[in-house]
C-alpha positions in Angstrom: -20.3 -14.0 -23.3 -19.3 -17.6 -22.4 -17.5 -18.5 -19.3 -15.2 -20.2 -20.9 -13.9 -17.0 -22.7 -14.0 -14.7 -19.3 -10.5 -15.6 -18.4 -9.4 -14.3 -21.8 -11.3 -11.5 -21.9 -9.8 -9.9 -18.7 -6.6 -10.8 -19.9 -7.1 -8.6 -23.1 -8.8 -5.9 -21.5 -6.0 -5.7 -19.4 -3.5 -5.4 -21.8 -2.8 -2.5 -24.5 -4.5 -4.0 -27.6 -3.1 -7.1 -29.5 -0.5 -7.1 -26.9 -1.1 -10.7 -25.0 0.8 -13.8 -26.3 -0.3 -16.9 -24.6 2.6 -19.2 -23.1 1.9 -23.1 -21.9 -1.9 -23.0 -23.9 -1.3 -27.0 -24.4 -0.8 -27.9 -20.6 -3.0 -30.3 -19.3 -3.6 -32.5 -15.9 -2.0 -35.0 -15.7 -4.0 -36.9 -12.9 -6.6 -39.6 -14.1 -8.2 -40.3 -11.0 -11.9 -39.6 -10.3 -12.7 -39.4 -13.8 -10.5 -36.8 -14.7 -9.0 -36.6 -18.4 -7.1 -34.5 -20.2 -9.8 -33.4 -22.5 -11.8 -32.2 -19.8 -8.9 -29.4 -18.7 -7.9 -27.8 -21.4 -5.1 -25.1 -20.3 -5.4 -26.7 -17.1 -7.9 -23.9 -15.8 -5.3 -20.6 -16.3 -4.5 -18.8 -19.0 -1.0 -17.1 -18.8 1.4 -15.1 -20.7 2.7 -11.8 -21.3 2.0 -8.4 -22.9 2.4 -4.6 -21.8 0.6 -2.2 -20.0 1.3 1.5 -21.5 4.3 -0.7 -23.6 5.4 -2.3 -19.7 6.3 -5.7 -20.3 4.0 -7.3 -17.6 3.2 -11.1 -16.8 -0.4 -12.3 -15.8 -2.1 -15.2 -15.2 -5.9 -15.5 -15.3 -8.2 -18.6 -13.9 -10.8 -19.9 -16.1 -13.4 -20.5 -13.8 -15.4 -22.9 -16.6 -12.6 -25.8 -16.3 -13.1 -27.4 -13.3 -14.2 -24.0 -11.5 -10.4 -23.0 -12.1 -9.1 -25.2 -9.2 -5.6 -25.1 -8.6 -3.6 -28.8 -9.5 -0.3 -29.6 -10.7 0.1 -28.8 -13.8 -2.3 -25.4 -13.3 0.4 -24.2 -10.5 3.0 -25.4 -13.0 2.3 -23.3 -15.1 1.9 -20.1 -12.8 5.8 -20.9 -11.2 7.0 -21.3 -14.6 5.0 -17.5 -15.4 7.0 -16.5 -11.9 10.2 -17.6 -13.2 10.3 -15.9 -16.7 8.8 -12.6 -14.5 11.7 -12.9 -12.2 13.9 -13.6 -14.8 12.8 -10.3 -17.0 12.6 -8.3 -14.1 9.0 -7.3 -15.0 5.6 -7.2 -12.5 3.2 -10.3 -12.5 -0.7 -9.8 -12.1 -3.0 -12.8 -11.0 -7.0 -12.5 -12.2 -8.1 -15.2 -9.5 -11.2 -16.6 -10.3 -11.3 -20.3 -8.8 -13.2 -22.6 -6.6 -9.5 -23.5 -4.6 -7.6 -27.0 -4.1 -8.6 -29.4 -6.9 -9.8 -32.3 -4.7 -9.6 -35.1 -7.4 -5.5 -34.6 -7.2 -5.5 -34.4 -3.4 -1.8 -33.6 -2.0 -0.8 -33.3 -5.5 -2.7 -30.1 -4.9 -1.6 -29.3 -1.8 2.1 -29.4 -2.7 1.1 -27.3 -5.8 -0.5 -24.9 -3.7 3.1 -24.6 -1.5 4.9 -24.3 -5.0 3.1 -21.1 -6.0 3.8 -19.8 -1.9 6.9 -20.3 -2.6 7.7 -18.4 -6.2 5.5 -15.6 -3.9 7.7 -15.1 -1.5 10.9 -15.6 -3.9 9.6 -12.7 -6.1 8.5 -10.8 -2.8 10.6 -7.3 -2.9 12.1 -8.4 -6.7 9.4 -7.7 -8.9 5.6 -6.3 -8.0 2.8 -9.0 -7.7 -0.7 -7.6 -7.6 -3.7 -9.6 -7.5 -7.1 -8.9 -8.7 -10.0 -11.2 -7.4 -12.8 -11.5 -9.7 -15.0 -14.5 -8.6 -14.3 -17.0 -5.7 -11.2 -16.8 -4.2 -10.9 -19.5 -1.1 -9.1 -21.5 0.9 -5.6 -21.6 0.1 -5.9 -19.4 -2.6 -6.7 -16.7 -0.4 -3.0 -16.3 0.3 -1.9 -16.3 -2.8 -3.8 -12.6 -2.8 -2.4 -11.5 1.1 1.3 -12.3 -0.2 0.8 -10.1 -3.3 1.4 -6.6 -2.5 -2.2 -5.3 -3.6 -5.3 -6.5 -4.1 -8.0 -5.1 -5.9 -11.3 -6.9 -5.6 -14.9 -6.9 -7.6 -17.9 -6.3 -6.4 -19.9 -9.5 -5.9 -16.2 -11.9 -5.5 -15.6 -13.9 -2.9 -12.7 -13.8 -0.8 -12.2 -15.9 2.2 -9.6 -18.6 4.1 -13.1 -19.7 5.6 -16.4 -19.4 4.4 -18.8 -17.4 6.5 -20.5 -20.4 6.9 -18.2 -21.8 8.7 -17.3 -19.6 11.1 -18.9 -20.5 14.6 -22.1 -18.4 15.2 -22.4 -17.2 11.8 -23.8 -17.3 8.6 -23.5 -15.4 5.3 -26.6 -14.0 5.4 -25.7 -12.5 9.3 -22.5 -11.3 7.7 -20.8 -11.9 4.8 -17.3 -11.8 6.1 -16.2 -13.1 2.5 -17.2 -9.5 0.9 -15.8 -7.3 -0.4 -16.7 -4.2 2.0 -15.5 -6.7 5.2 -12.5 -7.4 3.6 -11.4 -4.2 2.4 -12.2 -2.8 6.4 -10.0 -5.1 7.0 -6.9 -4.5 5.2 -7.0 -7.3 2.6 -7.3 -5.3 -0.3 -6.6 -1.8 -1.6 -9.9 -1.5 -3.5 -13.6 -3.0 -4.5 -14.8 -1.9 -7.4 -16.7 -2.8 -11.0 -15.0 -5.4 -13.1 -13.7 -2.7 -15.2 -12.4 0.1 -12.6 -10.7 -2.9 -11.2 -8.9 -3.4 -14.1 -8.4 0.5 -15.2 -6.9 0.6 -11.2 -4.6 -2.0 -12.2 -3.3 -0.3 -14.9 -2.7 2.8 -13.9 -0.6 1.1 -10.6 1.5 -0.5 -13.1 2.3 2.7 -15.0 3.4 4.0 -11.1 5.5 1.4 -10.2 9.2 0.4 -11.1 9.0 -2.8 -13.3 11.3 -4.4 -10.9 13.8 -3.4 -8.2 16.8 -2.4 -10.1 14.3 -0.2 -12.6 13.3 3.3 -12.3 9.8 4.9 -11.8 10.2 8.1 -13.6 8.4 9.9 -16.8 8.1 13.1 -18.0 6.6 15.9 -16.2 4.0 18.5 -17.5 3.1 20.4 -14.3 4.5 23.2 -13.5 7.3 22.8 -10.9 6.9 25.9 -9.2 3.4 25.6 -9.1 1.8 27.4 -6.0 0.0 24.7 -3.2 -2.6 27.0 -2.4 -5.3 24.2 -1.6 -2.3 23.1 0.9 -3.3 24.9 4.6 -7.2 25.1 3.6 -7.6 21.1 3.7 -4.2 20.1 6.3 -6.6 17.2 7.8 -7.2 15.3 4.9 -4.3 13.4 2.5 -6.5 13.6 -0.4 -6.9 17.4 -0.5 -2.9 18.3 0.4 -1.5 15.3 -1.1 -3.4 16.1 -4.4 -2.1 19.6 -4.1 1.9 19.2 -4.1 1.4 15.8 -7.0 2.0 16.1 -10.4 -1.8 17.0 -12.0 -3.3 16.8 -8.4 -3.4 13.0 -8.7 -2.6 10.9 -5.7 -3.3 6.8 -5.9 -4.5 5.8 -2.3 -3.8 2.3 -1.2 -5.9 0.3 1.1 -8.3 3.4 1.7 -11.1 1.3 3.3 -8.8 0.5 6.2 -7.2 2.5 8.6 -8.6 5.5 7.3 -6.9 7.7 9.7 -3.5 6.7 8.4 -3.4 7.4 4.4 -0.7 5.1 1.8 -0.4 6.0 -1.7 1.8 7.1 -4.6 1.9 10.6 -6.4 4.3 11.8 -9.0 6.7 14.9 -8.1 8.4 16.6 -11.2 7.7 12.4 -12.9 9.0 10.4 -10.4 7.3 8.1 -8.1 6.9 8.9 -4.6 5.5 6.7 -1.9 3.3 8.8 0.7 2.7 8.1 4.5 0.4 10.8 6.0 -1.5 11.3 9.2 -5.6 12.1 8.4 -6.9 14.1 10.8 -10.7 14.4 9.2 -11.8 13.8 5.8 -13.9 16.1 3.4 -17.1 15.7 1.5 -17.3 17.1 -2.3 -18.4 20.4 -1.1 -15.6 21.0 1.0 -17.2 20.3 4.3 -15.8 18.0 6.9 -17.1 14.5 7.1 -15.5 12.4 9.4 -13.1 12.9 12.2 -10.7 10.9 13.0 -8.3 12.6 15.1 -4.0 13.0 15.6 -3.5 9.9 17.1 -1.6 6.8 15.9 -3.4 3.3 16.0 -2.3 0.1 15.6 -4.0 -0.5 12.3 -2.9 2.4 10.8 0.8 1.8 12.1 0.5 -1.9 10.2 -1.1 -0.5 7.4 2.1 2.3 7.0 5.0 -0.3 7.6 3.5 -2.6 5.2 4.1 0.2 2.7 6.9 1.3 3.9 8.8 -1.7 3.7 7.0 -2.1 0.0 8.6 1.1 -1.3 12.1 0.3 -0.1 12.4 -2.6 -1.4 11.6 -0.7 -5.0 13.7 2.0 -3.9 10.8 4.6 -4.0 11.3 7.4 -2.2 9.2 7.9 0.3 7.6 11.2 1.9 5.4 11.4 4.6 3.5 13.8 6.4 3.0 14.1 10.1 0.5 15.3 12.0 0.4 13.7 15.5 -0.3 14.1 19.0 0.0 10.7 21.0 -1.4 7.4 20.6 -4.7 6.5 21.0 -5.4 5.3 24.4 -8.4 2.5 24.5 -8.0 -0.5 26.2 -8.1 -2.6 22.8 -5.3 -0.4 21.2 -3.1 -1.1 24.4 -2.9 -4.8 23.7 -1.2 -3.6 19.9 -0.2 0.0 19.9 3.4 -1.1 21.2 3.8 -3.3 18.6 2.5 -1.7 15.9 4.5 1.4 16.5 7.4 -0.6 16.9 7.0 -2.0 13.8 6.7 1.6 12.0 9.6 2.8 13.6 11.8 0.1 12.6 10.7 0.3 8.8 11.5 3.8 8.8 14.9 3.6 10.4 15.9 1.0 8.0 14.5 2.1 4.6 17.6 3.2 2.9 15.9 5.2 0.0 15.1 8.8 -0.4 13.1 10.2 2.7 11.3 13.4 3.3 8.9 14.2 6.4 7.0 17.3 6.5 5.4 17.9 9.7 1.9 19.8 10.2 1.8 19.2 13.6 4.3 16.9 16.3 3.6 16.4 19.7 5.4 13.4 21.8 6.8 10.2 21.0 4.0 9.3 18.4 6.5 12.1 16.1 9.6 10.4 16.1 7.9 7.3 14.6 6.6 9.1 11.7 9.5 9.3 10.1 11.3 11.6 12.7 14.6 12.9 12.1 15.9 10.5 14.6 15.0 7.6 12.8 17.0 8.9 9.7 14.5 11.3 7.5 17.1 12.7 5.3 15.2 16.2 5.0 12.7 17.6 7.4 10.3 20.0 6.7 8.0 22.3 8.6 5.3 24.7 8.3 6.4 28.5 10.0 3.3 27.7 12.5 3.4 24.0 13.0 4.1 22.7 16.8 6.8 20.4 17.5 7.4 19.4 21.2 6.9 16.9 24.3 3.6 18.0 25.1 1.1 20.3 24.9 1.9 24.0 25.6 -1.1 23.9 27.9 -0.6 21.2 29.7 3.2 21.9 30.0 2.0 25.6 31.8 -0.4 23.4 34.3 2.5 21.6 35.1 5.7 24.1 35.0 3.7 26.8 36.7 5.4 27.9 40.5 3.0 29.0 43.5 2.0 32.1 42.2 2.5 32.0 38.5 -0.2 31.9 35.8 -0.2 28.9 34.4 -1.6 30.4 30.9 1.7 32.7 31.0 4.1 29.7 31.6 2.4 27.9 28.4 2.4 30.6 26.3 6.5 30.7 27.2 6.7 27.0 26.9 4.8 27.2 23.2 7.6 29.7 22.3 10.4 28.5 23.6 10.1 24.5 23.7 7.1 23.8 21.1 7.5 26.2 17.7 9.2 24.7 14.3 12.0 27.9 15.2 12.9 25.6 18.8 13.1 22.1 16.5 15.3 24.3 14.0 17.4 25.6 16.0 18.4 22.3 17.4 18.7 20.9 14.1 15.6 19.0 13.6 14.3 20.8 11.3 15.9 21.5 8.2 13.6 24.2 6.6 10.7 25.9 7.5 8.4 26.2 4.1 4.9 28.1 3.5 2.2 25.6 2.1 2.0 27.8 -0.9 5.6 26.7 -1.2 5.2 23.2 -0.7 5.1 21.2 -4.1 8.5 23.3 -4.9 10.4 22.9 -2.0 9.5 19.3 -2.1 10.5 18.8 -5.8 13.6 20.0 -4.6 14.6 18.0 -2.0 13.7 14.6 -3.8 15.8 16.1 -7.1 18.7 16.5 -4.2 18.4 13.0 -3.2 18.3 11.5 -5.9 21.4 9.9 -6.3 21.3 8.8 -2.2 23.6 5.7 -1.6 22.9 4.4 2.2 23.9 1.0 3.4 23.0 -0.6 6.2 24.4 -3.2 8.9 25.2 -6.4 7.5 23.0 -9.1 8.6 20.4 -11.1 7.2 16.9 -9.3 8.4 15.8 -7.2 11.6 13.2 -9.3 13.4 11.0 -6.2 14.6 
């Protein structure tokens, strides 16, 4: 297989079969300095067009590493902001295979500008249509934004993916640690997966079949699970978002974002009765194949994890995707690093909460202080809440509450297990109205179905103004 013909190829195995039709083949640079001729660009370094996914009309662009290691001049971001504008235009999603060795140096701030161009059609298409990215080679400098404005970013094993080489960082070297890899950057939140060549590519697709072509369009399809299906897996595996999650979806599947970072603090989409639902959830531990526990991570809330949630948040608002998320908290983590962000980061969850005006459902496992009401609290404008019979909802601890409460003379163990009853059960939070329903897990996927069904014709508006700055 020649280089030349890689860019092609991952276009084609993209698409559904004889679906790609090649736009702007015949562009080429126009800059003659440093040697550099038309005939030696040919396409300019990226192939675009259009085709489907599953029959979606979708947009993509793809590098061709062989012409001029697919550096990014004039005419080569030309041709990607022309791509954005027929995308925007059609209201369908644009996907970039980046494969490219950055600025082209022999068009100097020709480049640069061109480089600001594509930023630009980014951030205008940002909330319109979806952009996702996949990087399949070398993907540096500048061009390393064009994949942190795209809302995911699926990554090869073996690419590159920097805004500085590793060799350039003080102190350090690739070989020390390769903070251009795929594992480091997918640790830190800069894409959603790193995978083979071709599960990158299979992942791509089947995000594309998840998510609305645009955000006026409609993420629904047809349903063969059984709606009434009993969530019996539910209570058995409550720490971890891939075992209860799975168990309320349509055929168990649930599509986790940005798994490698912020693991206590899971992102995905699932299907409930066809439609696309967006999922914030709290993991507690996770589980091996067998069943057994793995890792722990605890109920706390951390700054990464409250970044990681907004991000999405704000994502599947601006698609109108209803959102459902599952709490199971207890405070926030208390280190001296998470201090410097925690405020912050919560902040920031909070306030994409309170102002996403589509569909929202929070089921709470377990609620205890202020770390509840960001998740998606009642307070901050769930439309439904739900509760396990069992689940504790409250200020503190029963406990510690009893410790605290307790008069000269009393039992401290007596006064909790009053304070439990009284102040902490999902009956208390119900009878004050913030809980809606109290649901058995085996009931869960139902009840759920339900509620977004309900919903689904929610109109909200909020203040006028031009954004929050939170």
């Amino acid at each position: 297989m020649s280089s030349s013909s890689k860019a092609s190829e991952r276009v084609n195995a993209l698409l559904d079969e004889n679906s790609f039709v090649e736009v702007g083949a015949l562009v080429t640079a126009r800059a003659t300095n440093f040697n550099l001729t038309p005939a030696k660009t040919p396409s300019d370094g990226v192939v675009t067009g259009y085709g489907t996914i599953d029959g979606n009309l979708v947009f993509v662009y793809s590098q061709d590493a062989s012409v001029l290691g697919g550096s990014i001049g004039e005419m080569h971001a030309k041709k990607i902001c022309d791509l954005y504008d027929l995308a925007i235009k059609t209201g369908a999603p644009i996907i970039g295979l980046l494969d490219s060795t950055g600025i082209r140096l022999q068009e100097a701030t020709d480049a640069l500008n061109a480089f600001g161009t594509i930023y630009a059609k980014q951030a205008q298409a940002s909330g319109v249509i979806p952009q996702i990215a996949g990087v399949f080679g070398n993907c540096g400098g500048g061009l390393a934004l064009v994949a942190g404005m795209s809302d995911f970013t699926f990554m090869c094993d073996g690419a590159k993916l920097f805004v500085n080489s590793p060799n350039a960082l003080p102190k350090n070297s690739e070989d020390k640690k390769d903070t251009s890899a795929g594992a480091f950057k997918s640790a830190a939140g800069c894409v959603d997966l790193v995978a083979t060549e071709d599960e990158v590519l299979s992942k791509i697709r089947e995000l594309v079949t998840l998510l609305p072509s645009n955000n006026e369009d409609e993420a629904v399809t047809e349903c063969d699970d059984d709606l009434n299906r009993a969530t019996e897996n539910f209570e058995n595996g409550m720490a971890d978002p891939s075992v209860f999650v799975a168990d309320v979806a349509d055929n168990n599947a649930f599509f986790e974002t940005k798994a490698g970072f912020a693991p206590e603090m899971a992102t995905g989409f699932i299907r409930l009765n066809g439609q696309t639902v967006g999922v914030v959830a709290n993991r507690a531990a996770s589980y091996d194949e067998n069943g057994k526990e793995e890792t722990t991570y605890g109920t706390t809330l951390t700054s990464n994890g409250c970044t990681k949630a907004a991000r999405f948040v704000r994502f599947c608002d601006a698609f109108e995707l209803p959102v459902l998320s599952f709490t199971n908290v207890t405070g926030f983590t208390a280190t001296e690093d998470e201090e410097k962000t925690i405020a912050a980061a919560a902040a920031s969850l909070a306030a994409a909460f309170a102002e996403t005006t589509s569909p929202r459902v929070n089921v709470v496992l377990k609620a205890i202080g202020s770390s509840y009401v960001v998740m998606n609290s009642k307070a901050l404008g769930a439309d439904i809440t739900i509760a396990l019979p069992d689940a504790k909802i409250g200020v503190v601890d029963a406990t510690f509450a009893g410790k605290v409460l307790a008069k000269d003379g009393e039992d401290p163990a007596k006064v909790a297990a009053e304070y439990d009853e009284l102040q902490n059960s999902s009956a208390s939070a119900a009878s004050r109205g913030y809980v809606d329903q109290l649901v058995d897990s085996v009931d869960m996927r139902k009840y759920l179905i339900g509620a977004f069904e309900m919903l689904y014709t929610k109109r909200e508006d909020l203040v006028s103004r031009k954004h929050s700055t939170i």
